[in-house]
N, C-alpha and C positions, 0 to 999 in steps of 0.2 A: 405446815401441819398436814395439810390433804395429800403433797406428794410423799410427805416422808411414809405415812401412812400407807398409803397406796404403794408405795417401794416394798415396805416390811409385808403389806399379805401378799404380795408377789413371790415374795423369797421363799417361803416356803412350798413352791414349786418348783422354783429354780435347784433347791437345795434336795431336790429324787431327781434330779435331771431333766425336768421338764420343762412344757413349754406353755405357759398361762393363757387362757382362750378367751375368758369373758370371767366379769366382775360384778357384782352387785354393792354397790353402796349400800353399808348400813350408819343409821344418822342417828342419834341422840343430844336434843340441841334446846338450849332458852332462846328462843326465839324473841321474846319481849324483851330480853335484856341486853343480848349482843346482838338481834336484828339481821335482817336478810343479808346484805350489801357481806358481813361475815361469812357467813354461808356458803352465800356464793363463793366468794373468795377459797374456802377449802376445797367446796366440789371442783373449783376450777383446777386446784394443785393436782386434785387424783385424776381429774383426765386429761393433763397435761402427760401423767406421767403412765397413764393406760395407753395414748396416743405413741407415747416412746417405747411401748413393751407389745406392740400392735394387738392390745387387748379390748374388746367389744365393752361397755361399762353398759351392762343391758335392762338396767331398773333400779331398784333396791326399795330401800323399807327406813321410815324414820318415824321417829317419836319429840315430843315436847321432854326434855329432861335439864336437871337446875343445872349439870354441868357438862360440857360439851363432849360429844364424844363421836368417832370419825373413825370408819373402819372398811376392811372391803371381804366381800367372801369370794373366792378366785375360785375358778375350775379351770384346771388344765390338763392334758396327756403324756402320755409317756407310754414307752412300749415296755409291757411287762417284765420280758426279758432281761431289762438293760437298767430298771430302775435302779438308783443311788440310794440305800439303806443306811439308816446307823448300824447295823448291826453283820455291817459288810467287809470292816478292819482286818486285815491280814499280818501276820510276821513279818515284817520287814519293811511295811509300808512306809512313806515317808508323807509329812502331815505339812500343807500349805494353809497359809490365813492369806484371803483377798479383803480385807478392810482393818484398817488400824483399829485397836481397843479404846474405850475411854468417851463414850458416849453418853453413859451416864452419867458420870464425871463433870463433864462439861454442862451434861443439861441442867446438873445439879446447881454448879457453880453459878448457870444464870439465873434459878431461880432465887439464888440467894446474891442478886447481882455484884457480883466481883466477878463477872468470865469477862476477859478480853474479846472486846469485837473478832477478832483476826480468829480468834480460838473457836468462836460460837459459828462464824463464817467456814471453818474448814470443818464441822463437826456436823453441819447441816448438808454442804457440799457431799459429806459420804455416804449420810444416813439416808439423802435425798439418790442416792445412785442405783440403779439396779441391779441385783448380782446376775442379769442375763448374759453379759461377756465373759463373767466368770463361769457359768454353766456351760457354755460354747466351748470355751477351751478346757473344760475338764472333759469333754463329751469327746473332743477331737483328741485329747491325750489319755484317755482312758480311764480315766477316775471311776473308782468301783465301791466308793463310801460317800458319804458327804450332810453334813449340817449346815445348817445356819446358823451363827450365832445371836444370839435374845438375850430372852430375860435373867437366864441361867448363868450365863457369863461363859467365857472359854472355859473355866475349869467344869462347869457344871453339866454343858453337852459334849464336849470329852469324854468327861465319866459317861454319859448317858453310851455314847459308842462302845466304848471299850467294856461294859458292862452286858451290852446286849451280846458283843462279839468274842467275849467272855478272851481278854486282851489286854495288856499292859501297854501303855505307851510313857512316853518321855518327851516333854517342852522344855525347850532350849529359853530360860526369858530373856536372854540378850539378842537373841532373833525377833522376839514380841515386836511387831510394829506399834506404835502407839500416837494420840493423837496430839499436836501443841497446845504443850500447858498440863496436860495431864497430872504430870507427876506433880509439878507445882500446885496442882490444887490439892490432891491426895497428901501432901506434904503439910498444907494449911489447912487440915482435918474437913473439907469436901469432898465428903462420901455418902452417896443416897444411904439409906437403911436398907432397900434390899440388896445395895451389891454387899452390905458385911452378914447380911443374913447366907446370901451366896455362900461366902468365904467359909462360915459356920457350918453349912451343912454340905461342903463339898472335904471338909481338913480330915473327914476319918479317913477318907479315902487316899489320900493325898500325902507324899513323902514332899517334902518341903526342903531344901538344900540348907542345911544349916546356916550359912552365911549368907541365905538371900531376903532381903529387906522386905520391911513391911509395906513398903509401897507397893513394888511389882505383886505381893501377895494377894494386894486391894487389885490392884490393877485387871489382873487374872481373874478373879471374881466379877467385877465391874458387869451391872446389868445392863445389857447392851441393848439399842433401839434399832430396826435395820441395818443389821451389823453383817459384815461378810460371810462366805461361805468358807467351810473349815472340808477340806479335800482331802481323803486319801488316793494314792497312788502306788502302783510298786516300785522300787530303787530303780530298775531297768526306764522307768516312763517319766520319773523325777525331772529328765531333761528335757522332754517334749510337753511338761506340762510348766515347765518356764517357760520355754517359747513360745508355748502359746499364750501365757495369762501377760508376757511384756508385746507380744504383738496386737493384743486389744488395749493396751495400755490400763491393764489391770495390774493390781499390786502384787508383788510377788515375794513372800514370804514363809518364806521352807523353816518354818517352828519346831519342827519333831518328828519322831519317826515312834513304831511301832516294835514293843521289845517282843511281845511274846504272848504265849496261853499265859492267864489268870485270873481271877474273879474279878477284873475289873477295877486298875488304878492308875494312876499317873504319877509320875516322879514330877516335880518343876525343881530342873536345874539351873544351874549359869555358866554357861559353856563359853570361852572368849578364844 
């Protein structure tokens, strides 16, 4: 819980191109009921994972609350110049995901325990990771857009880019990285409420390939916890930004590309 935590407010530095300097814990916690030794144990997660992002965790602020709650407020840098916008999408761009989909999915699944150990194990393994090597190498391959993906889901900060950069783009879903077991739970009707709220408020916007199933539909929606950075790039850089994200042994996932001026939509195809 403390590192996953601590990974997701990181990310949204990682995801303008920067670099996180110092953290503040903030705590919201029943202390009478789950008791210190708990506690501990979270703080410990987020500065296990400050110590791996070489970030100062320099105070913070906590309260007595019925249900527990664990977060961090990060400050980091970036040079003005060079910051990664949503609303920095170009004609031609091509769209990379560094973390597979399906994290809600899975958390869902455990809360209604039916997740596979093996499934709950690789879906904590991602959420727990930090997109700093994927920052790195979009920094070094030029990447000139870039989100994280949350609670929105992919379809939902797509739109938000393509909206700001006033730009149509196109996901391939048989490129979709995604996580084991996913589709199998989405299949056994294991879907939080917000990732089909997602689905709901992102469909106006959204051309949908006639023939593509309601799974990957859910899928693409899926509110995501600590979830990868979604990178644009130009076609020329496409290949230095592979090399880079498999020489940190980050994922490498070329989902889409970038069709044009428009008010802001996405097609999701299935391209084989």
């Amino acid at each position: 819980f403390g590192a996953i935590a601590a990974a997701n407010a990181m990310s949204d530095v990682y995801a303008m191109g920067g670099r996180p300097l110092l953290a503040l814990n903030l705590v919201g916690f029943p202390l009478k009921t789950l008791g210190h030794e708990v506690l501990a144990k979270i703080l410990a997660g987020g500065a296990a994972v400050a110590r791996e992002a070489g970030v100062l965790v320099a105070g913070g602020h906590s309260i007595d609350d019925a249900e527990p709650k664990y977060g961090m407020a990060v400050v980091g840098m970036v040079d003005p110049e060079s910051v990664w916008k949503k609303s920095g999408l170009r004609t031609g761009d091509r769209l990379f995901l560094t973390k597979p989909l399906g994290t809600g999915i899975v958390a869902t699944a455990h809360k209604r325990g039916v997740v596979d150990d093996a499934d709950l194990r690789a879906a904590v393994a991602s959420m727990r990771t930090l997109n700093r090597a994927a920052m790195e190498a979009g920094r070094a391959a030029g990447v000139h857009a870039a989100t994280d993906i949350t609670g929105y889901g992919l379809l939902g900060h797509l739109l938000e880019m393509c909206r700001g950069a006033g730009q149509r783009a196109a996901i391939d879903s048989s490129a979709l990285p995604v996580l084991p077991g996913v589709r199998r739970y989405i299949d056994d009707g294991v879907v939080p409420g917000g990732t089909r709220n997602n689905l709901a408020d992102a469909s106006s916007s959204v051309a949908f390939a006639a023939a593509l199933d309601e799974t990957t539909r859910i899928l693409c929606a899926d509110a995501q916890t600590s979830g990868g950075l979604l990178l644009a790039v130009s076609a020329d850089a496409a290949p230095r930004l592979r090399a880079e994200l498999a020489a940190r042994q980050v994922l490498v996932a070329e989902i889409g590309e970038v069709l044009g001026p428009a008010e802001g939509a996405v097609d999701l195809v299935h391209i084989r």
